[in-house]
C-alpha positions in Angstrom: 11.8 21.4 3.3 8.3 23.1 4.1 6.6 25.0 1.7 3.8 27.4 2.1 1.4 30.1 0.8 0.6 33.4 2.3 -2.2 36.0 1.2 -0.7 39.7 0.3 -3.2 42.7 0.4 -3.0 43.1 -3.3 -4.4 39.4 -3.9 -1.4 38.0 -4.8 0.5 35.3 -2.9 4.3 35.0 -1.5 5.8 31.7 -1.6 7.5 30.7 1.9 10.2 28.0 2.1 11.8 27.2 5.7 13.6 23.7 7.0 11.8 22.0 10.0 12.8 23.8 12.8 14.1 26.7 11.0 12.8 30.4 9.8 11.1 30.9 6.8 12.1 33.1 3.6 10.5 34.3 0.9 11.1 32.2 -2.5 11.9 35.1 -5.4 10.1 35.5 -8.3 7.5 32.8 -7.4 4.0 33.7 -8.2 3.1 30.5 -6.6 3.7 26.8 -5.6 2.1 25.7 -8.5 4.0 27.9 -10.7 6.9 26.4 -9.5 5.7 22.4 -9.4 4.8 23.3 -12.9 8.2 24.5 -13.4 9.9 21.8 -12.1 7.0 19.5 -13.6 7.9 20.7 -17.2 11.5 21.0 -16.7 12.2 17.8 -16.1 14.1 19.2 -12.6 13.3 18.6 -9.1 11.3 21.3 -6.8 14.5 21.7 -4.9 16.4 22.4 -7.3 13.9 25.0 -9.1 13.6 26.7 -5.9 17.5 27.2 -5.4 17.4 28.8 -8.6 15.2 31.4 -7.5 16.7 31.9 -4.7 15.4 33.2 -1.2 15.0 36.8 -0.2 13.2 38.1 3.0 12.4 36.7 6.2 9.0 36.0 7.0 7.5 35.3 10.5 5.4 32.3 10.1 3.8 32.3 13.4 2.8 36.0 12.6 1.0 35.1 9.5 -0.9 32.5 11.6 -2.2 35.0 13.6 -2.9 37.5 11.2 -4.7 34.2 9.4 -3.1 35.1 6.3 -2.2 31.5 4.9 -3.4 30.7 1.8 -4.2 26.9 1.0 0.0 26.0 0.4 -1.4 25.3 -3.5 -3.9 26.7 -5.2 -5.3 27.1 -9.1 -5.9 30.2 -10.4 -9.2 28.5 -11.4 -10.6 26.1 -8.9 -12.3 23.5 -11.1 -8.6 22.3 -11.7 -8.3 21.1 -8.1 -9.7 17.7 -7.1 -10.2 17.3 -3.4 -10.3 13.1 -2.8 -9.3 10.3 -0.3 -9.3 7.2 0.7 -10.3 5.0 4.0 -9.8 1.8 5.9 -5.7 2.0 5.0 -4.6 2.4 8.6 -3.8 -0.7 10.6 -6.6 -0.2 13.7 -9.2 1.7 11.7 -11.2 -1.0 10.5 -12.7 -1.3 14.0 -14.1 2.4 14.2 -15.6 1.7 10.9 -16.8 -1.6 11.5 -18.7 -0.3 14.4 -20.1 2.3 12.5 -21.3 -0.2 9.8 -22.3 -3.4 11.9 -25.5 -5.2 10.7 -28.1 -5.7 12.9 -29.2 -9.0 11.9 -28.8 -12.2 14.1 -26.4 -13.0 11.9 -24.1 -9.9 12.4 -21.3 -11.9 15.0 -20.8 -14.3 12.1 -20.9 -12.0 9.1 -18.0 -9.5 8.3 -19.2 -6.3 7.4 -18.4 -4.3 4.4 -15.7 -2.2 6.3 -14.0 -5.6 7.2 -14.1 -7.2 4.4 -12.7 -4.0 2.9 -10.0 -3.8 5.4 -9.0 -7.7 5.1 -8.4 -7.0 1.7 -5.8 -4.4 2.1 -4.1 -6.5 4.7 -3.3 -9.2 2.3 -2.9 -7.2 -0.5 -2.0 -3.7 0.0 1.7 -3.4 0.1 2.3 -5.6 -3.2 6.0 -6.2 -4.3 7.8 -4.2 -6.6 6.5 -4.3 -10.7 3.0 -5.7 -8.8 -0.3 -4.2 -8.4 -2.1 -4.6 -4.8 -6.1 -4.1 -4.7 -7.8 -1.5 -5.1 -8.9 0.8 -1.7 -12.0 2.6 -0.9 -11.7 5.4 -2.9 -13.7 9.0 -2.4 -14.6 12.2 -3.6 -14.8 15.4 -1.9 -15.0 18.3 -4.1 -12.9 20.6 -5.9 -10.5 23.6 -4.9 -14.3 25.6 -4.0 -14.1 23.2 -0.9 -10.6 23.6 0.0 -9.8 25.7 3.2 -6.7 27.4 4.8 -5.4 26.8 7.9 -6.9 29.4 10.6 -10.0 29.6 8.6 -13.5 28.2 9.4 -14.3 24.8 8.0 -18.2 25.5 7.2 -20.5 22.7 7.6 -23.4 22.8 5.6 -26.8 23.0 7.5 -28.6 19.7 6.6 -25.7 18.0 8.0 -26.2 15.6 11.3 -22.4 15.8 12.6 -19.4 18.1 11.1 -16.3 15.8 12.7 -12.6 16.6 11.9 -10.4 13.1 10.5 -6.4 13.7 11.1 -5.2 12.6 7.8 -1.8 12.7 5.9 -2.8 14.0 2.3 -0.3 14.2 -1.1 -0.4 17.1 -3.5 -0.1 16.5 -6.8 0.2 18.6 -10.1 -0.5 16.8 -13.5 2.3 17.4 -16.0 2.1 18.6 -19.5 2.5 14.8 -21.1 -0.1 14.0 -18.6 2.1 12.6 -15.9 1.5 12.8 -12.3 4.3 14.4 -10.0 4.3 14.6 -6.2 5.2 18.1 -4.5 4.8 16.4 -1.3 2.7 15.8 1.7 0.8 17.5 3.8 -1.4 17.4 7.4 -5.1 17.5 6.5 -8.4 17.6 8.3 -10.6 15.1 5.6 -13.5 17.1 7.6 -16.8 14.6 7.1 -20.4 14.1 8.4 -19.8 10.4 10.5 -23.4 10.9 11.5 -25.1 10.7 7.6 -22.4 7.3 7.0 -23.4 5.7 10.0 -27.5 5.1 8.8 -26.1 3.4 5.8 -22.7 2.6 4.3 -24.3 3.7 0.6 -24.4 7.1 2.1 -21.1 7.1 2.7 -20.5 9.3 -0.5 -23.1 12.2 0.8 -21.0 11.7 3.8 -17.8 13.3 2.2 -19.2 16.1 0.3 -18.0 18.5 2.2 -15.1 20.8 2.7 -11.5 20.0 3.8 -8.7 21.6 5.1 -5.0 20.6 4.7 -1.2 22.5 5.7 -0.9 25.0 6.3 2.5 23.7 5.0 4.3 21.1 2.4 6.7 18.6 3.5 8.6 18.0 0.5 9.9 15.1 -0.4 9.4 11.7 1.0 7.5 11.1 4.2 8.9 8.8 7.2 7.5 5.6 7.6 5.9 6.4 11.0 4.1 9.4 11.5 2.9 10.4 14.8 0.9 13.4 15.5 -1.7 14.9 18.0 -5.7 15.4 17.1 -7.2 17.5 19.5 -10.7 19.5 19.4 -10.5 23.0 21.7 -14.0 24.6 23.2 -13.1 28.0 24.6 -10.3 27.8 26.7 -10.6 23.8 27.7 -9.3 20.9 25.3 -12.1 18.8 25.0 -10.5 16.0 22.7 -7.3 15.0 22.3 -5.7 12.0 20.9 -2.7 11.1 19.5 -3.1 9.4 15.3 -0.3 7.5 14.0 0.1 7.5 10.2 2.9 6.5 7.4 3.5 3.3 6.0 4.5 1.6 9.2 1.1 2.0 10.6 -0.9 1.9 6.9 -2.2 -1.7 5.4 -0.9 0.0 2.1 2.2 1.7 0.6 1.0 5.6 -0.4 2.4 4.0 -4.1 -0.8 1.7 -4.2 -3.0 4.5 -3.1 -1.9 6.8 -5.8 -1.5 4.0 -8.5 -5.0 3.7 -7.4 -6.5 7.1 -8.1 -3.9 7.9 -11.3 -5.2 5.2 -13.2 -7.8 6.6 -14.0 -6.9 9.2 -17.0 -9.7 11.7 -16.1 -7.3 12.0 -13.1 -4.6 12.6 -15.2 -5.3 16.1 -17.4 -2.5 18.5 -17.9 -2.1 21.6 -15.6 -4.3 19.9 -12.6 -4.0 19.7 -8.6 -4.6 17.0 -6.7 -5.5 16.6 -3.1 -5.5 12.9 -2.1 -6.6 12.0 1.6 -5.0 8.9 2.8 -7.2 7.7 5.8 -7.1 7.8 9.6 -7.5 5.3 12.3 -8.2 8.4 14.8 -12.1 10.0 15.1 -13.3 12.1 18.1 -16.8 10.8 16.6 -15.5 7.2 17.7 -15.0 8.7 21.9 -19.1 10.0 21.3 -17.3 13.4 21.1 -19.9 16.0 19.1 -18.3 19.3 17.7 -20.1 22.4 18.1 -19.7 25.8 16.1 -16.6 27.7 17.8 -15.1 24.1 18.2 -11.5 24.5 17.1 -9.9 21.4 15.4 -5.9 21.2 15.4 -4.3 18.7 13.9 -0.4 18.7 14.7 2.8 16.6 13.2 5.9 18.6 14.1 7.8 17.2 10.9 5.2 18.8 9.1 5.1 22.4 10.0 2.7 24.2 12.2 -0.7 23.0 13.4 -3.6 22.8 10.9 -6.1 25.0 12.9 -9.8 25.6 11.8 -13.1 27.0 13.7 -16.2 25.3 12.8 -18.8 27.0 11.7 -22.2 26.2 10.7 -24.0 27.7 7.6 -27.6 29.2 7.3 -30.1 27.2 5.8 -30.3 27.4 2.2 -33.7 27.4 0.0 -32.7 25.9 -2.9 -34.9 26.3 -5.9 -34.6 24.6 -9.5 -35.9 26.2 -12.2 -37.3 25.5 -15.5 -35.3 26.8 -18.8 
């Protein structure tokens, strides 16, 4: 099932449910998709079967909501401090080398030295997929923001003015609500654009954090439930009326040094990532950058990401924001 979040005049939102493939219908008396992980969350029931007790009502034409760019983000928090916006890298079986050419040392001992990235990578290799009741090693791990950064499909992903390259990353990404004991639950995963500043990461790997501080984009639909093993979509970057990029990115476990468990053992550990009533965004990594083909996005640049078993096409503009003056001042 697909799940989404459309905007109504009044504020509010309208809950959308739909099988692949099929048309969408309104999901009564649901204020939101968090309301209803929440509800299922609390319940101790599954999101299906919450949903099939509210029932559907209307039809809704998805592709006219598109359009119209009325999608919301397909969860939200009435208060966006709640949502945590984070990811991880080097998990996808060929993405070491983009990175690693990003991040090669330029001493004379650089052909005999792994770099940082590699070594990174090596370690998920051997240890990222650990058997049952086992722990594998820990990823790269990353922090983007919280739901103040988080974009709807349609709408412009805003790059901030100081920044040296505003490139899209074709990423799976799970949403997650925290329960009231504190548990974690999955609503299910989603297409995401882990949008990112390649140029700032490549001076220095330390800078890698600056890097992701910026916003993201992900949807405009939930898959719920459990993902395939091999995910294949299309990343493609559109300049008027010509496609200037496009590349197909292969995701899911069959292509991943790591099982999504160990990635969200991972970032659940930690118990600030575990408070009652939150949303999580977790970005899982990409082996597919237009930064990689020397491709440089400019504002009007539209970036669609596409998996058909995920819904329709994450679409977003870029744009670039005015310079700031920023002033601190004394108390």
């Amino acid at each position: 099932m697909l799940i989404s979040q459309i905007r109504n005049a009044d504020g509010s939102a309208t809950v959308a449910l739909r099988e692949v493939g099929g048309e969408a219908r309104t999901v009564k008396g649901a204020a939101s998709v968090y309301a209803l992980a929440l509800e299922a969350a609390d319940s101790g029931k599954s999101l299906a079967d919450v949903i099939a007790a509210h029932g559907l009502g209307d039809v809704v034409d998805l592709a006219k909501v598109r359009d119209e760019g009325r999608f919301l983000p397909p969860i939200t928090h009435e208060d966006p401090a709640h949502v945590h916006l984070t990811g991880t890298g080097l998990t996808h079986l060929g993405s070491a080398a983009t990175r690693d050419s990003m991040h090669k040392k330029t001493t004379e001992a650089a052909e005999e030295t792994l770099t940082d990235s590699m070594k990174m990578f090596r370690m998920g290799l051997e240890n990222g997929k650990p058997k049952d009741g086992e722990k594998g090693v820990q990823p790269e791990w990353f922090y983007k923001g919280n739901g103040t950064q988080a974009v709807a499909g349609e709408q412009p992903l805003v790059s901030p003015s100081f920044a040296l390259d505003s490139g899209e990353e074709p990423e799976m990404a799970g949403i997650y609500v925290i329960g009231k004991d504190g548990a974690p639950f999955r609503v299910g995963f989603a297409v995401s654009n882990e949008f990112s500043d390649h140029v700032t990461e490549r001076i220095n790997y330390l800078y890698l954090a600056h890097s992701k501080l910026r916003q993201a984009s992900f949807g405009p639909e939930i898959r719920i439930g459990t993902p395939p093993d091999d995910i294949r979509g299309t990343s493609r970057i559109r300049r008027g009326d010509k496609v200037i990029f496009e590349k197909p990115f292969l995701s899911g476990e069959a292509n991943m040094s790591h099982t999504f468990a160990n990635l969200e053992y991972h970032h659940f550990k930690y118990g600030l990532f575990r408070q009652p009533g939150d949303v999580h965004v977790h970005m899982f990594g990409t082996a597919t950058l237009s930064f990689a083909d020397g491709i440089k996005p400019e504002e009007g640049d539209v970036f669609e990401i596409e998996v058909p078993e995920f819904g329709l096409a994450l679409r977003n503009p870029l744009k670039i924001a005015a310079e700031e003056t920023i002033s601190i001042r004394q108390l």
